[in-house]
C-alpha positions as CSV (number, residue, x, y, z in Angstrom):
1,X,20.2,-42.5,-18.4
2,X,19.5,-39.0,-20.4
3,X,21.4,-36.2,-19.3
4,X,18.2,-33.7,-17.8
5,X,17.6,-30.9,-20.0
6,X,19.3,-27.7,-18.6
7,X,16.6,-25.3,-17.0
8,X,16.2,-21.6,-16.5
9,X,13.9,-19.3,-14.2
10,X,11.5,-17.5,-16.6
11,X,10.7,-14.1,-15.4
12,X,7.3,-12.9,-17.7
13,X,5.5,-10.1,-17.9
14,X,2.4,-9.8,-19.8
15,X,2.1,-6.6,-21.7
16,X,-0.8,-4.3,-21.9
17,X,-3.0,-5.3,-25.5
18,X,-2.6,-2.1,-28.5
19,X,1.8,-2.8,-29.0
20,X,2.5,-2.2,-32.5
21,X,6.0,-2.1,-31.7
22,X,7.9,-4.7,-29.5
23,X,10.4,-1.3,-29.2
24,X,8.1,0.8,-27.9
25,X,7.8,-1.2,-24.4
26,X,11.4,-0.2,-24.2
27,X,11.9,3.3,-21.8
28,X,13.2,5.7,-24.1
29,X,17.0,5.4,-23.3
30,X,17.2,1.6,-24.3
31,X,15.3,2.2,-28.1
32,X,17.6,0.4,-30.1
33,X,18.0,3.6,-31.9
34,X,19.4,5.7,-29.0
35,X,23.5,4.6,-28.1
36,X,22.8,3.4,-24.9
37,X,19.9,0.8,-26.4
38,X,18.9,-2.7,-26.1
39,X,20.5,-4.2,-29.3
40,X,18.3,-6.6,-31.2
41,X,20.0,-10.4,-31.7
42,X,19.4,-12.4,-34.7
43,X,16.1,-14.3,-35.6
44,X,16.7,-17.9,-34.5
45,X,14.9,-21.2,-36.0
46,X,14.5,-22.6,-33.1
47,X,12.7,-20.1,-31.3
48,X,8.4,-19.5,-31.8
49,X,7.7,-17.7,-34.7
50,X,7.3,-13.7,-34.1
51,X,9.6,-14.3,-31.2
52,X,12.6,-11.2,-30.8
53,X,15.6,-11.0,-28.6
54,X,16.9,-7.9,-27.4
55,X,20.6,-7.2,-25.3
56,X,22.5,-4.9,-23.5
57,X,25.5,-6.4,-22.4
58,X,28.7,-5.2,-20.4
59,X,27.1,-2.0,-19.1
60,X,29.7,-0.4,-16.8
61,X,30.3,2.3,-14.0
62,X,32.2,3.4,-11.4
63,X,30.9,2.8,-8.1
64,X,30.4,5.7,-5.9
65,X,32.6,4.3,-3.1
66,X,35.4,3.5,-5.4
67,X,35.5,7.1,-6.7
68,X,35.1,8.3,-3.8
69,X,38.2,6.3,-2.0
70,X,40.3,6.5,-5.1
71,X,42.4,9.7,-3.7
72,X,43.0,7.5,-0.6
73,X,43.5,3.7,-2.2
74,X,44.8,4.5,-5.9
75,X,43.6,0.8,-7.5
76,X,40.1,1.8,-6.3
77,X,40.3,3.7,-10.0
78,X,39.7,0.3,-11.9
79,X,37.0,-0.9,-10.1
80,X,33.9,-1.3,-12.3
81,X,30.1,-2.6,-11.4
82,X,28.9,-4.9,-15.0
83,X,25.8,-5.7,-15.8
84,X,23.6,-7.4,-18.6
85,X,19.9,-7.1,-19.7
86,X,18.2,-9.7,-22.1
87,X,14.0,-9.2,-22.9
88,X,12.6,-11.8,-25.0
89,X,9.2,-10.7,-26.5
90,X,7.1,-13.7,-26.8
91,X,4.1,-14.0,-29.2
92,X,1.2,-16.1,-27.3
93,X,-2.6,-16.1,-28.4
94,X,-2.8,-13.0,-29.1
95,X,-1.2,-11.1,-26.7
96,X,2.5,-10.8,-26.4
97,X,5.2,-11.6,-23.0
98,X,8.3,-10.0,-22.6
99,X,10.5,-12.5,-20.5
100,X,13.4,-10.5,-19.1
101,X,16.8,-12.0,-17.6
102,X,19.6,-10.1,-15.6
103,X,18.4,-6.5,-15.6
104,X,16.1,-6.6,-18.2
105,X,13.1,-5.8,-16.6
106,X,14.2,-2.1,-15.6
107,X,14.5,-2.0,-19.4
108,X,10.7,-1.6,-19.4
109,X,8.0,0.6,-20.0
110,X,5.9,0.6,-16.8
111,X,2.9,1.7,-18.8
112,X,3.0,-1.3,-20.9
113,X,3.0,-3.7,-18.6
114,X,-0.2,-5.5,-17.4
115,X,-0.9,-5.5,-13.3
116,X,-1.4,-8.3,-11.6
117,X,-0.9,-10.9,-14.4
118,X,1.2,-13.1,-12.1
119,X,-1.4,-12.6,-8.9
120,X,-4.7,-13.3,-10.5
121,X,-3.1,-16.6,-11.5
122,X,-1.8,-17.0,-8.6
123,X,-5.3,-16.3,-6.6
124,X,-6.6,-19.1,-9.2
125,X,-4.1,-22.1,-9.1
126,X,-1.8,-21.6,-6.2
127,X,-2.2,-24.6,-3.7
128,X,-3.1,-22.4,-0.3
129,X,-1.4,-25.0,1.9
130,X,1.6,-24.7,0.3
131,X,2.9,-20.9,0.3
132,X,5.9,-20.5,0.9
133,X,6.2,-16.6,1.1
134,X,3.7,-13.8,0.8
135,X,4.3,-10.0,0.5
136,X,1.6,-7.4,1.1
137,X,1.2,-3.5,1.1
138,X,-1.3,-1.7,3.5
139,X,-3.8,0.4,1.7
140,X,-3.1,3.7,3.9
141,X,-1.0,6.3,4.7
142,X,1.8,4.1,5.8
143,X,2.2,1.7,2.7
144,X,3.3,-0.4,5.1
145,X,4.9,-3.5,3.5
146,X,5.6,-6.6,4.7
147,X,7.9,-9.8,3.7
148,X,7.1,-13.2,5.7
149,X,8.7,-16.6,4.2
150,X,8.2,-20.1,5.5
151,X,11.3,-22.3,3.9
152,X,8.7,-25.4,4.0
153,X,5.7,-25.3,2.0
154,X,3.0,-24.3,4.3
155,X,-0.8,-23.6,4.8
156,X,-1.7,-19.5,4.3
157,X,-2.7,-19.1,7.3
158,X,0.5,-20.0,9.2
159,X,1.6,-17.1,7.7
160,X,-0.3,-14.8,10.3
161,X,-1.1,-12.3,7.4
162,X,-4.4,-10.5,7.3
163,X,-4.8,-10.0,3.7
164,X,-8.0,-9.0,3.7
165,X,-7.8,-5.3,2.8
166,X,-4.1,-5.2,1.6
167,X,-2.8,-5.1,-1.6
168,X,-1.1,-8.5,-1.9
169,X,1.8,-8.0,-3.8
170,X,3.8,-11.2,-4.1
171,X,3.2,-15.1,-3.4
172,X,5.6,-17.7,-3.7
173,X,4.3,-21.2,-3.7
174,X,3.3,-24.1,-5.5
175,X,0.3,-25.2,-8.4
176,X,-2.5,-27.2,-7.1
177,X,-1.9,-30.8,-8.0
178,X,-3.9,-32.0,-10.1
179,X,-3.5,-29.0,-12.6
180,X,-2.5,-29.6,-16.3
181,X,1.1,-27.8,-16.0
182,X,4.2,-29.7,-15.8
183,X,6.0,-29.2,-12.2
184,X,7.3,-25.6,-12.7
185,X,8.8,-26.1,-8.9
186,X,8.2,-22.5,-6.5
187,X,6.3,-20.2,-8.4
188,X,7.1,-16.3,-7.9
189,X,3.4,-14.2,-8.6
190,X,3.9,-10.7,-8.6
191,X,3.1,-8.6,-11.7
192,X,5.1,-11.0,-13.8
193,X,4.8,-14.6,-13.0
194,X,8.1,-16.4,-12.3
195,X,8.6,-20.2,-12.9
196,X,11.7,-22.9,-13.5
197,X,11.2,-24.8,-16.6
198,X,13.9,-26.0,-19.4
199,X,14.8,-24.1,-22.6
200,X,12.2,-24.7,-24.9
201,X,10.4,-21.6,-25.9
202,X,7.9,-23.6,-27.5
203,X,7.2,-25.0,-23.9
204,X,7.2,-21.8,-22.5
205,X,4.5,-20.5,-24.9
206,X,2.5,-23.2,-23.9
207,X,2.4,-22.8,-20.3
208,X,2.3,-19.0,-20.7
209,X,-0.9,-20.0,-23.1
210,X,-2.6,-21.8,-19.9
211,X,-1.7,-19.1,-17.6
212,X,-2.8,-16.8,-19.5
213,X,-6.3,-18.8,-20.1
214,X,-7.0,-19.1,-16.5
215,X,-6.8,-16.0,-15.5
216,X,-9.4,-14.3,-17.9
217,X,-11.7,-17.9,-17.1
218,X,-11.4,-19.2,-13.4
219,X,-12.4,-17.8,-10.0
220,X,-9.9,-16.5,-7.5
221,X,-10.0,-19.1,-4.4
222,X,-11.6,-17.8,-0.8
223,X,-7.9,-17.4,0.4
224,X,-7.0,-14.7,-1.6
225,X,-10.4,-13.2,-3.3
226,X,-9.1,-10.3,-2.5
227,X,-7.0,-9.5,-5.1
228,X,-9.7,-9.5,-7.2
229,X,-11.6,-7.0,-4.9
230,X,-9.3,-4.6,-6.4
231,X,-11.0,-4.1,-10.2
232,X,-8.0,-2.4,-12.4
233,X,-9.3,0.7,-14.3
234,X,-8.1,1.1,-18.0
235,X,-5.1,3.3,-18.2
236,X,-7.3,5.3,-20.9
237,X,-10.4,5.6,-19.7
238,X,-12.5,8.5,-18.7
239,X,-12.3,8.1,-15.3
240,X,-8.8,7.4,-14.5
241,X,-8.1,11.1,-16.9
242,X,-10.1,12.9,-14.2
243,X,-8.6,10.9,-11.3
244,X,-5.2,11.9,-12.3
245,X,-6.7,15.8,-12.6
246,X,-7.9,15.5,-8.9
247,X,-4.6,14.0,-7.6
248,X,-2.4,16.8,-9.8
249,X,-4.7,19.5,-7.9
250,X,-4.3,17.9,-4.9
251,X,-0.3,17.4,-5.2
252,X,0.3,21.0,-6.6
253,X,-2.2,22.8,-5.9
254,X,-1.5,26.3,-7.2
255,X,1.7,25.1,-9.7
256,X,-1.0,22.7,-11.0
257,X,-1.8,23.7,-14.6
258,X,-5.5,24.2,-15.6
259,X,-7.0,20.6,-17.0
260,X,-7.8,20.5,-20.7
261,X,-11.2,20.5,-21.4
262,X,-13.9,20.9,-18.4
263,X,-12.2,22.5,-15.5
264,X,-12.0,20.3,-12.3
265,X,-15.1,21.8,-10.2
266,X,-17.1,20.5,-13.1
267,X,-16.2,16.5,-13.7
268,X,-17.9,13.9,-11.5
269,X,-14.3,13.4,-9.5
270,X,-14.8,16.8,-7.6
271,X,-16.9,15.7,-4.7
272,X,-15.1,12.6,-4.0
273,X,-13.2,13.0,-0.7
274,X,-9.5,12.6,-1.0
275,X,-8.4,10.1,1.9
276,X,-5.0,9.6,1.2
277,X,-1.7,11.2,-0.3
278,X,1.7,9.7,0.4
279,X,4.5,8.8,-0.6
280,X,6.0,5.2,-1.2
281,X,8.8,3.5,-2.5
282,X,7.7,0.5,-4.9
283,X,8.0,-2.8,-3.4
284,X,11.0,-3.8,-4.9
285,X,13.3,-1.3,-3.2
286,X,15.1,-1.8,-0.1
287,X,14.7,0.8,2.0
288,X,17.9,0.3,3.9
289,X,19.9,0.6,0.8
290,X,18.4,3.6,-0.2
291,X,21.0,6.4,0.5
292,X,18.6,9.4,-1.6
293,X,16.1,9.8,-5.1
294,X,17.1,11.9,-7.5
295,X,13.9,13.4,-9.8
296,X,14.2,14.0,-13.1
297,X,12.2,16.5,-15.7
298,X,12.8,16.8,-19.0
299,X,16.8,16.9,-19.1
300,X,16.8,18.2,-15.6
301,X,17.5,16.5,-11.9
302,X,16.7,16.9,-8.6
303,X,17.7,15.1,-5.6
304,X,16.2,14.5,-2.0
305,X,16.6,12.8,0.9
306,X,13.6,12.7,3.3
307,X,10.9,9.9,2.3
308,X,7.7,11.8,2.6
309,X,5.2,13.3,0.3
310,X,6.1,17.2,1.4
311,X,9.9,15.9,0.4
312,X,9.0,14.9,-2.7
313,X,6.7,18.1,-3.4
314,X,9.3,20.8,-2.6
315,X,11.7,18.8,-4.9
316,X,9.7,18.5,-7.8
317,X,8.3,22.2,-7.5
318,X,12.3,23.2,-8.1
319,X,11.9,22.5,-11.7
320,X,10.0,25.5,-13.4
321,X,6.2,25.9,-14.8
322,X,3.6,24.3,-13.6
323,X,2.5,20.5,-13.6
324,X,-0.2,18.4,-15.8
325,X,-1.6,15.3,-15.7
326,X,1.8,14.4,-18.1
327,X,3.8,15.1,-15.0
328,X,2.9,11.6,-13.8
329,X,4.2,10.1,-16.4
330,X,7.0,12.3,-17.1
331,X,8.2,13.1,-14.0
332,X,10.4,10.0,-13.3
333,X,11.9,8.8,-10.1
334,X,15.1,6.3,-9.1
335,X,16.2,5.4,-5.4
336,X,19.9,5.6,-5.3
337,X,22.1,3.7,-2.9
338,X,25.0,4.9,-1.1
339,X,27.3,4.0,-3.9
340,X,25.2,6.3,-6.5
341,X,24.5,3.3,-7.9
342,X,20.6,3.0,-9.0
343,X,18.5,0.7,-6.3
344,X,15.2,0.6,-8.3
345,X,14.5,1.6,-12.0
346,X,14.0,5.2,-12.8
347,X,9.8,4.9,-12.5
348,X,7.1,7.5,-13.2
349,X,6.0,9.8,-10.6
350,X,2.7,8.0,-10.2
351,X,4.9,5.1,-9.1
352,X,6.1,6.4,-6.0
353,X,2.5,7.7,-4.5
354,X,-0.6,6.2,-2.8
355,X,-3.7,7.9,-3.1
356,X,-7.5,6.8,-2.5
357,X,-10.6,9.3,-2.8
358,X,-14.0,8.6,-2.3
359,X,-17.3,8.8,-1.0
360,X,-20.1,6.6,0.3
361,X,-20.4,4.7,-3.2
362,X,-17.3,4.8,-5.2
363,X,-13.5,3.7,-3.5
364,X,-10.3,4.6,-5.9
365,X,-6.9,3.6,-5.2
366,X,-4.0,4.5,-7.0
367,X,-0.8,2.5,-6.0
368,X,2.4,0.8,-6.9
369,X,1.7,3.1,-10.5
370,X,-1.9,1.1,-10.6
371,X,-5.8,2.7,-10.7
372,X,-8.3,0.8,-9.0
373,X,-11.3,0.8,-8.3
374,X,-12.8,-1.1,-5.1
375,X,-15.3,-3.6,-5.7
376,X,-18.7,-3.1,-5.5
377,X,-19.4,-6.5,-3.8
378,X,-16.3,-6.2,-1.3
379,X,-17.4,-2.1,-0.7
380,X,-20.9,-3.4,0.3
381,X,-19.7,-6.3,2.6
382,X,-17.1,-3.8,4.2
383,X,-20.3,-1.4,4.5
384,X,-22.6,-4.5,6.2
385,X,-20.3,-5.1,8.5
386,X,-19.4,-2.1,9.6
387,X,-23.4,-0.8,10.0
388,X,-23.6,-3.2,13.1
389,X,-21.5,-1.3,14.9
390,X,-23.5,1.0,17.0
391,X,-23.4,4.7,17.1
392,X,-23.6,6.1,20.7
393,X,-23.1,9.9,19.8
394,X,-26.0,10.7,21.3
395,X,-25.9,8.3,24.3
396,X,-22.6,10.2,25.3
397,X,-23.5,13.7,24.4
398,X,-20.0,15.1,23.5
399,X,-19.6,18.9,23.6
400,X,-18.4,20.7,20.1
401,X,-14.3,20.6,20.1
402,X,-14.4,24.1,19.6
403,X,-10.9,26.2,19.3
404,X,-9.9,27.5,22.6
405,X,-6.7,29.2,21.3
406,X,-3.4,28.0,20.5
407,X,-1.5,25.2,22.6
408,X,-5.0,25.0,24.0
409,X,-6.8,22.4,21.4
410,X,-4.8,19.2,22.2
411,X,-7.0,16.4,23.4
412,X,-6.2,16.5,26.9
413,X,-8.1,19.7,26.7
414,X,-11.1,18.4,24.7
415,X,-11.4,15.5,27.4
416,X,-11.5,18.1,30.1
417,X,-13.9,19.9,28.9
418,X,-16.8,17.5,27.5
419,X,-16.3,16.4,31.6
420,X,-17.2,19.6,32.9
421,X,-20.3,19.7,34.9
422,X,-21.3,16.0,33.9
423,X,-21.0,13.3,36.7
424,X,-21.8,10.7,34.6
425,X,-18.0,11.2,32.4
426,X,-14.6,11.3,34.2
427,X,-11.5,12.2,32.5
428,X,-8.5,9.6,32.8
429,X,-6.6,11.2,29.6
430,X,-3.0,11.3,30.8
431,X,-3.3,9.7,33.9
432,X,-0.6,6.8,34.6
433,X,-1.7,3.0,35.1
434,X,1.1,0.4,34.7
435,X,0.5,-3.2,34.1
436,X,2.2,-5.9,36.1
437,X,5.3,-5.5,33.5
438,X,5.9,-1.9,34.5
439,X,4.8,-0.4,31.2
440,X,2.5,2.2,31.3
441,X,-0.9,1.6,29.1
442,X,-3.7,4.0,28.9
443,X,-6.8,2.6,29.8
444,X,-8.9,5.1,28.2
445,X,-9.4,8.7,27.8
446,X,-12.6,9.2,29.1
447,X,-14.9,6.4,31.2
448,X,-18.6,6.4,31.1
449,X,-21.0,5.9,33.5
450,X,-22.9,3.2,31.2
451,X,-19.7,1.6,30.7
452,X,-18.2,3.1,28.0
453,X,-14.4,3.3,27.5
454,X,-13.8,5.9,25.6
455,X,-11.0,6.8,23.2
456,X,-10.3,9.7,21.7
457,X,-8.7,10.9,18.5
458,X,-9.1,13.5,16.4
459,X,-9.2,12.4,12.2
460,X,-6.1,13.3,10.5
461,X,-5.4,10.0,8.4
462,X,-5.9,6.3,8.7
463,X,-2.0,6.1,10.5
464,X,-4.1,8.0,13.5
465,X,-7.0,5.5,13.1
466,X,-4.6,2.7,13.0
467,X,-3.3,3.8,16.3
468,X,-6.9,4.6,18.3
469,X,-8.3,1.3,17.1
470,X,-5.3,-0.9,18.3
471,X,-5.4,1.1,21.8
472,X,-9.3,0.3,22.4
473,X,-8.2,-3.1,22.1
474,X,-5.2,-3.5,24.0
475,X,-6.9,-1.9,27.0
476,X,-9.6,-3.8,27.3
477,X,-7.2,-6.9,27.1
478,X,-5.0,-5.9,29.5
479,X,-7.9,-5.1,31.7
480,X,-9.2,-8.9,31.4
481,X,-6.1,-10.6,31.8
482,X,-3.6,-8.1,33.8
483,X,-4.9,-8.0,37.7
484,X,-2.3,-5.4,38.6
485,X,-3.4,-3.0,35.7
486,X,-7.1,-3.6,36.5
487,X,-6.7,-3.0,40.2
488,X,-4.4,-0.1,39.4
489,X,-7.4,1.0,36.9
490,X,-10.0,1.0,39.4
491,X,-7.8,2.9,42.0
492,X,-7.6,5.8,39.4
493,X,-11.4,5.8,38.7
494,X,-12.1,6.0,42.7
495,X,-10.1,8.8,43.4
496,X,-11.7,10.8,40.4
497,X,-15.4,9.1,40.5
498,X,-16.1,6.4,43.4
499,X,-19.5,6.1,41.8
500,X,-17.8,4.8,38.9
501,X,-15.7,2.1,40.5
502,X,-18.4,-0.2,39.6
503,X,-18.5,0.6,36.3
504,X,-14.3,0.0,35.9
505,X,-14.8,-2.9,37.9
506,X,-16.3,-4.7,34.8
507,X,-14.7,-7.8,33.2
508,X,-15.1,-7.4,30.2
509,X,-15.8,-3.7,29.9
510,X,-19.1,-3.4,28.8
511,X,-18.4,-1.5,26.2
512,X,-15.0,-0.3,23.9
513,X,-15.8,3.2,22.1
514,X,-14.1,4.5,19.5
515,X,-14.8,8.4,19.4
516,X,-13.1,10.5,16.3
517,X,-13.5,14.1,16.0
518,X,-13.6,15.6,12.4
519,X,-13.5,19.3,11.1
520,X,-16.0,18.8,8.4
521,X,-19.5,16.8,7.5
522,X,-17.4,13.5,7.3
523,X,-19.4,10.7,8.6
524,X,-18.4,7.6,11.1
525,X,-18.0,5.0,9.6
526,X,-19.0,5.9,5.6
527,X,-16.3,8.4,5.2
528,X,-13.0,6.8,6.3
529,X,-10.5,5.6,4.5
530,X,-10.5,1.7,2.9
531,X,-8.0,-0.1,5.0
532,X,-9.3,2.4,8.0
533,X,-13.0,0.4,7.5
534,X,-11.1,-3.0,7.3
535,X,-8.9,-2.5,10.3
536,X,-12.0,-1.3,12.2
537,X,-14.0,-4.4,11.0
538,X,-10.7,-6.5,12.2
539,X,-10.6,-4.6,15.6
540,X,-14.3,-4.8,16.4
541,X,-13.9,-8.5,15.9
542,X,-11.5,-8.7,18.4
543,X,-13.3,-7.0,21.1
544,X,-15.8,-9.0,20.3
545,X,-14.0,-12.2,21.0
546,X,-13.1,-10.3,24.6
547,X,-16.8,-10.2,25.2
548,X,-17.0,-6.2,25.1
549,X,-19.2,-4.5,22.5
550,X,-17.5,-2.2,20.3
551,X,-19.1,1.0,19.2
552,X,-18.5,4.5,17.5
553,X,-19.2,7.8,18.2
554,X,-18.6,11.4,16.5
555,X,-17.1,14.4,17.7
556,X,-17.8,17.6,15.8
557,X,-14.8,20.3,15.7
558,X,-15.7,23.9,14.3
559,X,-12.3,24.4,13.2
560,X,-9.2,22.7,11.4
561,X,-6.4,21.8,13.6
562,X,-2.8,23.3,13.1
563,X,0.1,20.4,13.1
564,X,1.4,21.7,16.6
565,X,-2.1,21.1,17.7
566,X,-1.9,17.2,18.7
């Protein structure tokens, strides 16, 4: 019997078309020309024709700890961290792969690197019932991100992952049979596709050659269409140029230097509304092995510690002169561990942010580094949906949220007063109901005679959102299924109301309402954020399925609240 030919895990990343120079995907400090740089190996016959190896071998430092501990434990001088970093560019059609072992890919140019290669063939020949993990980022303030794995190959939806309306941002699983690739055994998608197949190069062109075919020709399946409901914008292009314009103005506002050419009150970006600006870690750090980030600019450094976006900002507005569009690209930012030692690649600015402006027609997301733009189709579905939800802003006749003076515009207050003089609207903000497990749940903030349960927030991102949507549904549940809390409920409603102890008697409630108060024309729900429309969408379902109506209302303020105001 023939010995099996010895395999490797191929790690491949398609790069971005216009490469002159296989160097140039290189970030600057491994140019073969700088001392530090990836070293190029000799021309082989046995590799593909055009194919070029590049290493960096035996790179070594000190770890942190062991400096650190030296004085103490003297051998702790000799202790040294190795490690080696091979790219293999990789002619194919006409487009080019750079397959990167050890550390290789941090070796990379971001910029040169096309997005979601590995996902769109993933989304086109994956066999949905057999996943075996999945990895998603929430499109929102959070960038919530989430890891589940199944060792056996599964079906998608054991995995309990909504992915409709995140940003998927890794599958592992296996081809559909039937397809013409050889058995490449658990296939990693992310922006490189990831597969175990033996040495031949010539092999490897030829399945990167298929992969490569069917993403530009076939159709995502219904599992995971929505990857492609995320259209990537051209890094070039006229639109992502003014994007980046509205997001400097928005990051640094008066350091922000003046845009070349028109200036920013003039380009079609201006009356966009800006929903979101965080900051994130890319997915592939570990946030519990992050110890702090150091910021570099030019041949100066920064470091912080707090992982926020008004972190970051301060940091970055230590370096002098003010900040262009470049700065997203030249700006760069590494996660370091406790150890000093580098847990993630030193990335561009733009890497570390989510942002998303928009306005009733157009949806743009920048994350993970990546412009999108939402698709149309998916936008219009989202909007369908979400137009059967019934606005009863006028059925509840709110009062203005006006500003009655500091510590004196929380919402407590606002639910006080829209109560005054009205018998037809108690107040139960703050009030205590327990369920039969002892933990206290509020049932709502204000109760309708109609049958309205009413919850209030006022709009200050989709975390806030997030929060009011997931309440209006786990009241009304725990008013169907919990007697205690039900009976409990009721109690409170008769000794504010008895003429609405009928009303809270209902099961179902009638009716779950959603009312959010905003400082400007914003409308309910047109204006809110992408994955704020999706959750809502996801949330009203549910209600549904408790045999409550969901609905919205609006709640004007006349001012803009102060962050002690809560």
């Amino acid at each position: 019997m023939a010995d099996k030919a010895p395999t490797l895990r191929f790690n491949c990343f398609l790069l971005r078309e216009g490469l002159d120079s296989y160097e140039k995907a290189f970030r600057s400090q491994y140019h073969p020309d700088k001392p530090n740089g990836m070293r190029r190996l000799a021309d082989s016959p046995l590799a593909p024709e055009g194919c070029a190896a590049y290493l960096k071998d035996m790179s070594e430092k000190q770890p942190t700890w062991a400096k650190l501990l030296a004085p103490v434990f003297t051998e702790l001088e000799a202790v040294l961290n190795y490690s080696n970093r091979l790219v293999i560019f990789l002619p194919v059609s006409d487009r080019v792969f750079a397959i990167c072992f050890g550390y290789g890919s941090s070796t990379l140019e971001w910029s040169w690197v096309e997005s979601n290669f590995g996902l769109k063939f993933a989304a086109r020949r994956f066999d949905s019932k057999a996943m075996s993990g999945i990895s998603s980022r929430r499109i929102d303030a959070s960038a919530r991100h989430q890891w589940v794995q199944i060792p056996a190959n599964s079906p998608i939806s054991d995995f309990e992952i909504e992915l409709d309306g995140e940003f998927t941002r890794k599958l592992v699983g296996r081809l559909e049979t039937g397809v013409d690739f050889p058995d490449l055994g658990a296939v990693v998608a992310t922006d490189s596709v990831s597969f175990k197949i033996d040495t031949d190069l010539h092999k490897v062109r030829e399945i990167l050659g298929k992969m490569l075919q069917t993403t530009e020709e076939g159709a995502a399946s219904k599992d995971l269409a929505f990857i492609d409901a995320l259209e990537p914008l051209r890094l070039k292009s006229e639109i992502v140029k003014d994007l980046e314009k509205l997001l400097i103005d928005e990051l640094f506002g008066e350091r922000a230097r003046k845009p070349q050419g028109k200036p920013l009150e003039q380009l079609p970006v201006s009356s966009l509304n800006v929903h979101i600006l965080s900051f994130a870690p890319p997915d592939d750090v570990s946030i519990e092995n992050v110890h702090d980030f150091i910021v570099f600019r030019n041949d100066s450094e920064e470091v912080f510690e707090s992982m926020d976006i008004d972190a970051l900002r301060k940091t970055i507005e230590k370096f002098p002169g003010k900040f262009g569009v470049s700065s997203l690209s030249d700006v760069k930012i590494q996660a370091r561990d406790s150890n000093g030692e580098s847990a993630s690649p030193a990335k561009p600015l733009k890497h570390w942010l989510v942002f998303e402006a928009g306005d009733q027609s157009r949806r743009y997301l920048l994350t993970l580094g990546k412009w999108y733009a939402l698709a149309e189709k998916y936008t219009e579905k989202l909007d369908d949906d979400l137009s059967r939800i019934e606005d009863v802003t006028d059925v509840l006749q709110f009062i203005t949220w006006d500003d009655w003076g500091a510590g004196s515009n929380w919402e407590k207050h606002f639910n006080k007063n829209t109560t005054k003089g009205r018998s037809d609207l108690i107040c139960l903000d703050r009030h205590k109901i327990y369920n039969e497990e002892g933990d206290e749940i509020e049932a709502c903030d204000l109760l309708h005679a109609d049958g309205y349960l009413i919850h209030v927030k006022p709009y200050s991102g989709s975390q806030t959102l997030s929060h009011l949507f997931s309440q209006g549904f786990v009241s009304a549940q725990t008013i169907i299924s919990d007697a205690t809390y039900r009976a409990a409920f009721i109690d409170a409603v008769r000794e504010i109301n008895p003429n609405l102890v009928d009303v809270a008697s209902n099961v179902p409630p009638k009716y779950v309402t959603y009312a959010v108060a905003f400082d400007g024309s914003q409308r309910i729900p047109q204006d809110l954020p992408t994955f704020s429309k999706v959750n809502l969408r996801g949330f009203s379902k549910r209600i549904r399925m408790l045999g409550s109506v969901p609905t919205l209302a609006r709640i004007q303020m006349t001012f803009k609240k102060s962050k002690k105001d809560k």
